[in-house]
LOVEXPA-44460 format. One record per residue (C-alpha): residue number from 1; y, z, x; residue in three letters. Coordinates in nm, 3 decimals. Example, Ala and Ser with C-alpha at 12.3 -4.5 7.8 and 13.67 -1.06 7.14 Angstrom:
2
SITE; 1; -0.450; 0.780; 1.230; ALA
SITE; 2; -0.106; 0.714; 1.367; SER
END
This chain:
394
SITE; 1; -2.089; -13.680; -24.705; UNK
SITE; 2; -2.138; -13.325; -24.542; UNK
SITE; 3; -1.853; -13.174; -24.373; UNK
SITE; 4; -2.011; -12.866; -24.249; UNK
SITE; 5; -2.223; -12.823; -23.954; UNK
SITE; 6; -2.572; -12.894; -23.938; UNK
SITE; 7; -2.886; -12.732; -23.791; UNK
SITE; 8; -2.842; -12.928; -23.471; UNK
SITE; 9; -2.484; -12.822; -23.453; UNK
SITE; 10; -2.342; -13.150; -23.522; UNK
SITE; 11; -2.060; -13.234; -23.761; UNK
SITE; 12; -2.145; -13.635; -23.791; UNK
SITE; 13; -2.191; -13.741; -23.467; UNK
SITE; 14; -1.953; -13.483; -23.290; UNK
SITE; 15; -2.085; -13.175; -23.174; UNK
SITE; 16; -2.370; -13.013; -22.979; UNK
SITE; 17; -2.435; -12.813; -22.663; UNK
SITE; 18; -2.363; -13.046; -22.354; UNK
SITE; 19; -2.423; -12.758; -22.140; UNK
SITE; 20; -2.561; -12.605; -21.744; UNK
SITE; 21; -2.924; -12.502; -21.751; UNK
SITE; 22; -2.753; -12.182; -21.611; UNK
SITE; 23; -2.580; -12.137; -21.974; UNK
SITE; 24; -2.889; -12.272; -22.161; UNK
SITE; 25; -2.999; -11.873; -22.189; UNK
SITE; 26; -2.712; -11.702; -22.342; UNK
SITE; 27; -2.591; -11.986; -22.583; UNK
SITE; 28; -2.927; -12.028; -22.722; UNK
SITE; 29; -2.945; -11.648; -22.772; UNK
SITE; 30; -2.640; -11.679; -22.968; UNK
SITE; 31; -2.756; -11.999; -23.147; UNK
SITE; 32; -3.092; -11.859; -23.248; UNK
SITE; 33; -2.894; -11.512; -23.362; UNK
SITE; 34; -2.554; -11.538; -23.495; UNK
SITE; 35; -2.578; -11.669; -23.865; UNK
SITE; 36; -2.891; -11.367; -23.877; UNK
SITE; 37; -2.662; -11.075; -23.739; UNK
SITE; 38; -2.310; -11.241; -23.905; UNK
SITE; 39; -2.455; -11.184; -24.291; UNK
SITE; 40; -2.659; -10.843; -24.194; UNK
SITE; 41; -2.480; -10.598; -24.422; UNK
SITE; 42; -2.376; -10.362; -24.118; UNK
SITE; 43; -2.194; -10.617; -23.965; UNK
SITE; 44; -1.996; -10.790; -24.318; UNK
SITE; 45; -1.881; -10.422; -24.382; UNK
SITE; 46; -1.781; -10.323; -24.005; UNK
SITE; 47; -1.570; -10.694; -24.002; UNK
SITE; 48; -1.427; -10.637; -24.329; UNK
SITE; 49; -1.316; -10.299; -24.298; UNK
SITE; 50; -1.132; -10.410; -23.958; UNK
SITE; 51; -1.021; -10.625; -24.107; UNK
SITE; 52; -0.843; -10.457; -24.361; UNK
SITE; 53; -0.750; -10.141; -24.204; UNK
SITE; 54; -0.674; -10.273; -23.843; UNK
SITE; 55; -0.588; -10.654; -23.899; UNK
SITE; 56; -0.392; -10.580; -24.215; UNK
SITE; 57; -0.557; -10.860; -24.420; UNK
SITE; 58; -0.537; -11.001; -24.674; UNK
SITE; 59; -0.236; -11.178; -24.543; UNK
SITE; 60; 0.031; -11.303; -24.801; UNK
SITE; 61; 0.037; -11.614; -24.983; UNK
SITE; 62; 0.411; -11.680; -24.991; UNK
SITE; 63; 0.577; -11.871; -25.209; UNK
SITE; 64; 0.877; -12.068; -24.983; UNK
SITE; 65; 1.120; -12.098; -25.244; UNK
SITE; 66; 1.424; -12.247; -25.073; UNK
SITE; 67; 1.179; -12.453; -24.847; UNK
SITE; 68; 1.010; -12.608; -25.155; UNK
SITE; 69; 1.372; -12.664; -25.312; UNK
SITE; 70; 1.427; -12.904; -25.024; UNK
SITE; 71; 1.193; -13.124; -24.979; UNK
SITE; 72; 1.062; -13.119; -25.350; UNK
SITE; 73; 0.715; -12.953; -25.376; UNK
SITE; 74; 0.577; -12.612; -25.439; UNK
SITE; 75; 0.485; -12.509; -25.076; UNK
SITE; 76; 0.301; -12.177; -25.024; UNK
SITE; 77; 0.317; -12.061; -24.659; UNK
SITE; 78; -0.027; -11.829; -24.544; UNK
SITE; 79; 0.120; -11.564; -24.334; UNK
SITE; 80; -0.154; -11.532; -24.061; UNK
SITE; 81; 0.153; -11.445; -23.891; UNK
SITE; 82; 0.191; -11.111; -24.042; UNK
SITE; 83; -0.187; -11.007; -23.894; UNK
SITE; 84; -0.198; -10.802; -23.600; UNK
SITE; 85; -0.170; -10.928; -23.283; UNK
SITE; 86; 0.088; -11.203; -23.437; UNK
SITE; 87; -0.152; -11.503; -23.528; UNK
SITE; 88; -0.521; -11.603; -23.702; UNK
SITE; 89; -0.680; -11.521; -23.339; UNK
SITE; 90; -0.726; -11.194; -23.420; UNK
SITE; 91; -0.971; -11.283; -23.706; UNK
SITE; 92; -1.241; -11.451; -23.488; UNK
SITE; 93; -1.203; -11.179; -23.196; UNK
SITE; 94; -1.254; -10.891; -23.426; UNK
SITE; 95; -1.607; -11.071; -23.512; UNK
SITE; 96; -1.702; -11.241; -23.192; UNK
SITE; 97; -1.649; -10.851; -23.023; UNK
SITE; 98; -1.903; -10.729; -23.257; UNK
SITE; 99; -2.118; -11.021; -23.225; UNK
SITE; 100; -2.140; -10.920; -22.847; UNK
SITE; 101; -2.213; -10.541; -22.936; UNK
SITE; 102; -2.515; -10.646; -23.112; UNK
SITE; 103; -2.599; -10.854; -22.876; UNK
SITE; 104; -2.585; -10.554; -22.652; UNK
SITE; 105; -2.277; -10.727; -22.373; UNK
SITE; 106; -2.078; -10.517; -22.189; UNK
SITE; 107; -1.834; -10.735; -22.032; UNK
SITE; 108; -1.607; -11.010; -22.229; UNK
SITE; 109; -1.476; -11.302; -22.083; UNK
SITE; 110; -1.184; -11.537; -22.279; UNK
SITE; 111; -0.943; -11.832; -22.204; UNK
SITE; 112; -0.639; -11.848; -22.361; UNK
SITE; 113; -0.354; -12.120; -22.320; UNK
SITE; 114; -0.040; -11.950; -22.547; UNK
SITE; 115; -0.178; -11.612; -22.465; UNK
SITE; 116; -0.194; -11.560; -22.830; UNK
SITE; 117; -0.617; -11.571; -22.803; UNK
SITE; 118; -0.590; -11.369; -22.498; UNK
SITE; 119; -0.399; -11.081; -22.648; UNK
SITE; 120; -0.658; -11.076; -22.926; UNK
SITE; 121; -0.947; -11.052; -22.716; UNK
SITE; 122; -0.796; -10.771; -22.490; UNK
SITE; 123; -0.690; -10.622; -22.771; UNK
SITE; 124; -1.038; -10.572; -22.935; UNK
SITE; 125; -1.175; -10.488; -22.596; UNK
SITE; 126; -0.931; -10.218; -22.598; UNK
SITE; 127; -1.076; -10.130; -22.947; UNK
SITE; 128; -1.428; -10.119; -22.833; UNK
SITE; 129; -1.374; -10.014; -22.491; UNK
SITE; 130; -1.481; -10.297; -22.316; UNK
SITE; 131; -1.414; -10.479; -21.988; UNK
SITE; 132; -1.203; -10.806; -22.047; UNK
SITE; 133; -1.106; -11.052; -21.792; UNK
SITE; 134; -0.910; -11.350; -21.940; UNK
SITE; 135; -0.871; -11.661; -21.801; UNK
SITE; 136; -0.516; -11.906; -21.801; UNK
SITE; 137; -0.340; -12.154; -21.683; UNK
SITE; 138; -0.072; -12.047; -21.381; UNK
SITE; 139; 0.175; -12.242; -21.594; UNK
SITE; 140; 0.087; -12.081; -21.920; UNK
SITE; 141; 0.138; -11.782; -21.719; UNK
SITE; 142; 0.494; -11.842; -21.673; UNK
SITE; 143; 0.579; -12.005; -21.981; UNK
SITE; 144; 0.368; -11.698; -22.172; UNK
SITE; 145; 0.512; -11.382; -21.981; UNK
SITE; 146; 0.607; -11.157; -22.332; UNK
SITE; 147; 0.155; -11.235; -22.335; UNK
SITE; 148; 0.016; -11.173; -21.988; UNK
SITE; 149; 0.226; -10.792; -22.005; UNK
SITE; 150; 0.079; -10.746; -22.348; UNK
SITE; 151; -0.306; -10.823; -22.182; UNK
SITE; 152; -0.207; -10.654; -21.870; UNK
SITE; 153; -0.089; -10.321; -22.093; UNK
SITE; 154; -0.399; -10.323; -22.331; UNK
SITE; 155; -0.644; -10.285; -21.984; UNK
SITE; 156; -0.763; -10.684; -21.919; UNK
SITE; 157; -0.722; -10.822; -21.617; UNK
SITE; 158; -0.569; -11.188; -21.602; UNK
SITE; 159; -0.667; -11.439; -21.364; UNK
SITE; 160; -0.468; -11.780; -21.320; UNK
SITE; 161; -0.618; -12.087; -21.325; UNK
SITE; 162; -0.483; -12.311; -21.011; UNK
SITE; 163; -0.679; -12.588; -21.073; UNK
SITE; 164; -0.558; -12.967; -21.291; UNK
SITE; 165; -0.315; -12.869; -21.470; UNK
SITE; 166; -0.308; -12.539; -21.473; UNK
SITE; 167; -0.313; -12.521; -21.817; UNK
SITE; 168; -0.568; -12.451; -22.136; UNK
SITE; 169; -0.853; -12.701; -22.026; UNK
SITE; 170; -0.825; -12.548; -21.673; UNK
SITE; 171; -0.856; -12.237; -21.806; UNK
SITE; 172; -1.145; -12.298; -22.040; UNK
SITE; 173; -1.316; -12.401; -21.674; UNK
SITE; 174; -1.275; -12.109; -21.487; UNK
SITE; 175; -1.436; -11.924; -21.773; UNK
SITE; 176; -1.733; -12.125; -21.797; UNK
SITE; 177; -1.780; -12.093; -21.420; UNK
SITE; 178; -1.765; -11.707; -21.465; UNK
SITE; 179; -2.011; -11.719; -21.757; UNK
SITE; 180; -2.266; -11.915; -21.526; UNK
SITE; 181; -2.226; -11.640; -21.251; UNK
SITE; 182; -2.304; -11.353; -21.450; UNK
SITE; 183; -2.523; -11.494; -21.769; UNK
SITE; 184; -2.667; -11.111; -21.860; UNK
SITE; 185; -2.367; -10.866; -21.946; UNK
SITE; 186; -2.130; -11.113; -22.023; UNK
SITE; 187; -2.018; -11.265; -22.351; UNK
SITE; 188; -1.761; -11.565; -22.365; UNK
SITE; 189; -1.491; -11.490; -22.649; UNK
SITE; 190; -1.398; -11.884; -22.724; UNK
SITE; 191; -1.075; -11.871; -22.901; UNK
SITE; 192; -1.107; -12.218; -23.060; UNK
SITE; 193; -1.335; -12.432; -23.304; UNK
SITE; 194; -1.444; -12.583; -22.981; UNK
SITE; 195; -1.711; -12.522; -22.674; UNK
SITE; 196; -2.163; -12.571; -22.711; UNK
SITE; 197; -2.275; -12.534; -23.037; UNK
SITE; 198; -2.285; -12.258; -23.202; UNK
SITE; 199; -1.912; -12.187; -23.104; UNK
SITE; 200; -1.740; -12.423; -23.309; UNK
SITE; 201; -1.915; -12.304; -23.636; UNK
SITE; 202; -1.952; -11.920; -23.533; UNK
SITE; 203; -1.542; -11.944; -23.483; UNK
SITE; 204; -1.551; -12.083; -23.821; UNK
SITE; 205; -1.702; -11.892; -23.994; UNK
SITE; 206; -1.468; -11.579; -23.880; UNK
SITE; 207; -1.191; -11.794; -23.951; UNK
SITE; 208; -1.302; -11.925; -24.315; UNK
SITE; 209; -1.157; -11.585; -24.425; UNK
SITE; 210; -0.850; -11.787; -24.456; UNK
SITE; 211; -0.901; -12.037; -24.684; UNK
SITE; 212; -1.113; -11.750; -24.893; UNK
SITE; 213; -0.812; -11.543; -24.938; UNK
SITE; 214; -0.625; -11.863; -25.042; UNK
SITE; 215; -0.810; -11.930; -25.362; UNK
SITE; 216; -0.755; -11.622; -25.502; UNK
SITE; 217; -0.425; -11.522; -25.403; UNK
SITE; 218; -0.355; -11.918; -25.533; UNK
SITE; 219; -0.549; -11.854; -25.854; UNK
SITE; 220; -0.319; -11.539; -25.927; UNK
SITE; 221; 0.022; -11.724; -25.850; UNK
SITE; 222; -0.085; -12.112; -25.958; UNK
SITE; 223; -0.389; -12.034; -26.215; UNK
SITE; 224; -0.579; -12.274; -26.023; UNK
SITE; 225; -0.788; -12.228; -25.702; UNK
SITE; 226; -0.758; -12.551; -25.548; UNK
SITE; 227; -0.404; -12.655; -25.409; UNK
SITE; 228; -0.325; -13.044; -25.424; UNK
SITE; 229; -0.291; -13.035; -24.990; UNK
SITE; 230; -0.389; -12.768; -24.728; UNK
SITE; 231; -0.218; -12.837; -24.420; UNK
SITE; 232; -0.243; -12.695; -24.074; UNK
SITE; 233; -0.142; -12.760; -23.692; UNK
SITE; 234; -0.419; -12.878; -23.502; UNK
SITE; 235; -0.497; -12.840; -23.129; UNK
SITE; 236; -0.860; -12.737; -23.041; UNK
SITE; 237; -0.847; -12.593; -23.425; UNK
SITE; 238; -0.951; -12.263; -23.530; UNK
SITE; 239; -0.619; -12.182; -23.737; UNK
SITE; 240; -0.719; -12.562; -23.910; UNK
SITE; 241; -1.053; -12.523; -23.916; UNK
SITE; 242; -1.015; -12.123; -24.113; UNK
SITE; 243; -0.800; -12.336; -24.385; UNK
SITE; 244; -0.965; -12.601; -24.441; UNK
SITE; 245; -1.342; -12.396; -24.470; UNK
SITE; 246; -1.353; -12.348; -24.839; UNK
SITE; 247; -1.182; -12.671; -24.934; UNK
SITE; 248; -1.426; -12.911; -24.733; UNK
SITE; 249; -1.629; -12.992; -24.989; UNK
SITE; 250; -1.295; -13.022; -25.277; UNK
SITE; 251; -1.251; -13.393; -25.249; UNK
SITE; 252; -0.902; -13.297; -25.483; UNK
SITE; 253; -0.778; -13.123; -25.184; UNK
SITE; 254; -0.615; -13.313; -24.960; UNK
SITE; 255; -0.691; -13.217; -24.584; UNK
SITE; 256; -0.362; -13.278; -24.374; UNK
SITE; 257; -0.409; -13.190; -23.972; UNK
SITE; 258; -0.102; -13.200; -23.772; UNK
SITE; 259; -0.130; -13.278; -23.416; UNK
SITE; 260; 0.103; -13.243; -23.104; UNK
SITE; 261; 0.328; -13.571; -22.991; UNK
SITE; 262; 0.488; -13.423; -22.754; UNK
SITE; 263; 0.762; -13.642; -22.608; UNK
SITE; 264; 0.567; -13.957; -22.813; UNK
SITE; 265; 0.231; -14.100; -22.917; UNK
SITE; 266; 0.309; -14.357; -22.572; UNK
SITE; 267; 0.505; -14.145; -22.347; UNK
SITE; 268; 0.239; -14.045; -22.183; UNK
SITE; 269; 0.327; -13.675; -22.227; UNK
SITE; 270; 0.121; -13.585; -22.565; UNK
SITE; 271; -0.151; -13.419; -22.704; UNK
SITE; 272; -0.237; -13.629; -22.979; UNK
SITE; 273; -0.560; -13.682; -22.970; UNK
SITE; 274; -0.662; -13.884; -23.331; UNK
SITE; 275; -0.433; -14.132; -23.212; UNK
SITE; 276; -0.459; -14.151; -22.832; UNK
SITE; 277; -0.879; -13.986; -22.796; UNK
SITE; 278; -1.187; -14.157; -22.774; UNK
SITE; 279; -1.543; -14.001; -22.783; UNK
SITE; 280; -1.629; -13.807; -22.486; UNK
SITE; 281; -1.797; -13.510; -22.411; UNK
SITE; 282; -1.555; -13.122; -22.321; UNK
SITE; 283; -1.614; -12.803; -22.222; UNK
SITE; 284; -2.001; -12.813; -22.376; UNK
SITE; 285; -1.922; -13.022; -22.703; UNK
SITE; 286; -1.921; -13.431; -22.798; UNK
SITE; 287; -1.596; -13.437; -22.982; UNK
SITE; 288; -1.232; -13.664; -22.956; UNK
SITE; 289; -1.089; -13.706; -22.642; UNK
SITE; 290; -0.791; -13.842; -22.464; UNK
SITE; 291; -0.924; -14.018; -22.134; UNK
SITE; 292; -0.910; -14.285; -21.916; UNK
SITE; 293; -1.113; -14.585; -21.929; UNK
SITE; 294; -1.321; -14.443; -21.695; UNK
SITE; 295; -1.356; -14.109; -21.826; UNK
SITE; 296; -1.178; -13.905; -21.648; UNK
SITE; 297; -1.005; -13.686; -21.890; UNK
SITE; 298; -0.578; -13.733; -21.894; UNK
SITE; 299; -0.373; -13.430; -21.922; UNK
SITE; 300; -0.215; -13.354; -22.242; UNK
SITE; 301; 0.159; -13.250; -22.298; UNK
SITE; 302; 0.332; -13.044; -22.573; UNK
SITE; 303; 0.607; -12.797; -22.549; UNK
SITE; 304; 0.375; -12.580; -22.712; UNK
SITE; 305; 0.131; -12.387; -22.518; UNK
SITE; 306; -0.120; -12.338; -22.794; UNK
SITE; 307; -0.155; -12.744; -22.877; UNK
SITE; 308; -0.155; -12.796; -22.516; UNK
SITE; 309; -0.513; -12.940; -22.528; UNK
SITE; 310; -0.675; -13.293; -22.441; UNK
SITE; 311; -0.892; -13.249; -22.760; UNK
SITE; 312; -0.977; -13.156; -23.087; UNK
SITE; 313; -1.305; -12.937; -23.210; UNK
SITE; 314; -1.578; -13.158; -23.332; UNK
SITE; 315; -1.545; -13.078; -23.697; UNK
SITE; 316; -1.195; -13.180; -23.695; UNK
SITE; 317; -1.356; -13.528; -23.535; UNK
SITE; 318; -1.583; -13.580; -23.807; UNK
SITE; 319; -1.262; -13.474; -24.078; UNK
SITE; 320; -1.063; -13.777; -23.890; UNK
SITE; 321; -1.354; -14.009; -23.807; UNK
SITE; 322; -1.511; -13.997; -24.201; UNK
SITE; 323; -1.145; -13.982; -24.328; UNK
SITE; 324; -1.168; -13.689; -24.511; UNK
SITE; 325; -0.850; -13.574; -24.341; UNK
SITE; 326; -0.532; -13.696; -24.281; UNK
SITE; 327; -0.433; -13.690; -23.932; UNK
SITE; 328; -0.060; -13.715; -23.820; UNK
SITE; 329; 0.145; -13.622; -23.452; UNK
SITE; 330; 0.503; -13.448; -23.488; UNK
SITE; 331; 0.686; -13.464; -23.171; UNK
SITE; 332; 0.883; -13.166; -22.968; UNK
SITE; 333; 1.154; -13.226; -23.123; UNK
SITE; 334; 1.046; -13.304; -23.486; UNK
SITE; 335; 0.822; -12.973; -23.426; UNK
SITE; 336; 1.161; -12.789; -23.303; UNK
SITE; 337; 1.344; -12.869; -23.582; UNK
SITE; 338; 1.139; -12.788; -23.829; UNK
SITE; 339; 1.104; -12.399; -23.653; UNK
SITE; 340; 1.461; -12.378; -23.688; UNK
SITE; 341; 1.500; -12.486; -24.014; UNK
SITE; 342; 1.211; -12.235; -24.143; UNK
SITE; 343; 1.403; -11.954; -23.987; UNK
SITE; 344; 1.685; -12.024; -24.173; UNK
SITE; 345; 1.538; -12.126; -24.510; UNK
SITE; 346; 1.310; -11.858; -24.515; UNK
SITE; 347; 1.400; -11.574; -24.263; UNK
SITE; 348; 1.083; -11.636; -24.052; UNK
SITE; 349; 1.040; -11.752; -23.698; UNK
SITE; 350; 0.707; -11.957; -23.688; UNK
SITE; 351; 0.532; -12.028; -23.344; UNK
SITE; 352; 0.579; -12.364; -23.207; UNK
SITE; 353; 0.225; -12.408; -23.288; UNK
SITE; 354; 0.310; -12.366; -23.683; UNK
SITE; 355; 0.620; -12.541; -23.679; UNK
SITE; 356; 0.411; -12.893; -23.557; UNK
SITE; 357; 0.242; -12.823; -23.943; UNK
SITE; 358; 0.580; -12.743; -24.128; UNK
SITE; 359; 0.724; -13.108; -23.923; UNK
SITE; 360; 0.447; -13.281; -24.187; UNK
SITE; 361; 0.770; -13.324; -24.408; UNK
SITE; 362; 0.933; -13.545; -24.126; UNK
SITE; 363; 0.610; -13.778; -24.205; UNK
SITE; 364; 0.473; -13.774; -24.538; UNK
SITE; 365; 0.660; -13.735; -24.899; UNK
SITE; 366; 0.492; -13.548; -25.137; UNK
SITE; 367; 0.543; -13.505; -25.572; UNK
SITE; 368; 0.732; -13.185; -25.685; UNK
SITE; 369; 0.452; -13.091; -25.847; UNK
SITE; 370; 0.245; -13.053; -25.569; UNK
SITE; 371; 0.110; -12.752; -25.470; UNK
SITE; 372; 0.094; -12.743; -25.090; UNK
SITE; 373; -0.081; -12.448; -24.862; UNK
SITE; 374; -0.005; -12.448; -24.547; UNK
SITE; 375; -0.124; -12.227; -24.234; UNK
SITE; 376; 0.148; -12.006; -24.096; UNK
SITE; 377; -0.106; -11.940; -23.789; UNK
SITE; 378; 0.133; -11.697; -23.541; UNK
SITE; 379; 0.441; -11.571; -23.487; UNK
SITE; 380; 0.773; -11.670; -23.284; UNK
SITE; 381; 0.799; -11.367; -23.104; UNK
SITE; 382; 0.623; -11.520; -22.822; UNK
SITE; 383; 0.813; -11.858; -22.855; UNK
SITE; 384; 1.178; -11.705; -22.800; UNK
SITE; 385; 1.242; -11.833; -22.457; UNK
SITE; 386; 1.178; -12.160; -22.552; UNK
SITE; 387; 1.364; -12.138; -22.872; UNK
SITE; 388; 1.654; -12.032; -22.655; UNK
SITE; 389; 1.613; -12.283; -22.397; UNK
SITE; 390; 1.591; -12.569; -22.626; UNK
SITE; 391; 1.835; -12.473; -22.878; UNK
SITE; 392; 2.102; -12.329; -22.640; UNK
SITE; 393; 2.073; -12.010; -22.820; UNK
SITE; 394; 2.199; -11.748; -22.609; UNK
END
């Protein structure tokens, strides 16, 4: 079976561009031209030397010693937390900003739900001195404040979504409406494996740097470029989507995607959509989706921002629907607890996002021989207040 995209843009039978005749221009400019400008040598050494000397990559591969002592398996933690900015967004902004310079754009639109993709996108705008207006939720805005003054200080302006739920999907709306207004000098940064084809796969691609890194840095450390598992949280799934790349194909490496439970699979408040979604068509792409029977799409929960989604990219579909991957949902609180107990195994604060992927060990049992990557896709920094809040830290 083929887990990569094909030349319709479909993973399986997820996937596509379910999109306005307004946007029909500018996403098939990008269709017909992003693979051709992606591999032009210009543009692999401008990305790679950013990269390097601005990102900081390649991020560590670290070995999590007192984390693998308890619960019995050699676990390797990818520090995309270590790259500028604070998380993996960094590595598809970096690209999609030059993919718009090429493309000859002078104004860059993003949405962003835990700020994290927003930073990232004002921050290469910043870089390339570029206009950025970035799109989110009014209650991402107050729940992501440490976020909107980062944006606000690197010169984008943010506008709240006061739509729905004033969250990610509401976000991802207002964007799309701006794109169809002014289709000329505008590129849309999508921070996710998610949106028309070719977003999904052109996010991807920038992101496959991840797992690439992995099998060498694992082939120094292990001897072996293959792990047994690679694990990552998943909510529209770049982070996942980066770590998985190079392993699709590996049918010894086991695909694990974490998902957001929020208060519970039936609570009614949760994000997880390989257990609650059905097949329905998002924000341009045919992909998982928690609705109604009707179709009217329900609005997800999880006390983190980032997994705050009602679906999952359409690669990540096909991964579930063909069973390639293993799909499981760690609650708040399971996601909570494993946060803490990384900061104090290991001296490092994940995101919320990363801690739903470290809670894999309140759900599955693995041999202490196993070698186990998993994504360590941002930073706590951002997450304090609600480490404080839920904890009773301060």
């Amino acid at each position: 079976m083929k887990y990569h995209v094909d030349e319709k843009g479909y993973y399986g039978e997820f996937g596509g561009a379910f999109i306005p005749e307004m946007l029909y221009p500018n996403v098939e400019e990008l269709r017909q031209k992003y693979i051709e400008i992606m591999y032009e040598e210009s543009f692999q050494k401008e990305f790679h030397q950013l990269l390097k000397d601005y990102v900081g990559r390649p991020s560590p591969l670290y070995y999590a010693k007192r984390l693998s002592e308890k619960h019995g398996a050699k676990i390797y933690l990818k520090r995309e937390d270590l790259n500028h900015t604070g998380a993996h967004k960094v590595n598809n902004t970096i690209g999609q900003i030059l993919m718009a310079k090429r493309l000859g754009k002078n104004r860059i639109i993003a949405e962003t739900g835990a700020g994290q993709h927003g930073v990232a996108t004002a921050t290469v705008c910043a870089l390339m001195g570029i206009k950025c207006v970035v799109y989110m939720g009014e209650i991402d805005i107050a729940r992501q404040a440490p976020n909107v003054a980062r944006m606000k200080m690197l010169g984008a302006e943010v506008r709240p979504a006061l739509s729905g739920s004033k969250t990610l999907k509401d976000a991802t709306n207002e964007a799309i409406r701006d794109w169809i207004n002014n289709p000329v000098d505008t590129h849309y940064i999508i921070g996710s494996a998610i949106g028309p084809h070719p977003y999904p796969d052109m996010v991807t691609r920038f992101q496959s740097i991840i797992s690439e890194e992995i099998k060498w840095q694992l082939k120094e450390k292990e001897g072996k470029e293959n792990p047994d598992y690679v694990i990552a949280c998943i909510g529209g799934g770049s982070n996942a989507a980066g770590t998985y790349y190079h392993f699709l194909d590996d049918m010894e490496v086991g695909i694990i995607a974490v998902e957001a439970a929020g208060k519970g699979i039936d609570s009614g408040e949760s994000a997880a959509t390989s257990a609650l979604g059905k097949v329905g068509i998002i924000h341009g792409c045919k992909t998982m989706l928690m609705q109604t029977n009707d179709g009217q799409i329900t609005e997800p929960y999880s006390i983190s921002a980032g997994l705050d989604y009602p679906g999952v990219g359409p690669m990540h579909s096909h991964l579930y629907k063909s069973g390639r991957a293993e799909f499981y949902s760690a609650t708040d609180e399971e996601a909570m607890r494993s946060g803490l107990e990384l900061s104090k195994l290991e001296g490092i604060i994940p995101a919320i996002e990363s801690a739903h992927a470290l809670a894999i060990f309140e759900h599955k049992k693995f041999n202490p021989d196993d070698v186990l990557v998993i994504s360590l896709s941002g930073r706590g920094d951002k997450d304090l207040q609600t480490y404080i809040d839920y904890f009773k830290l301060a």
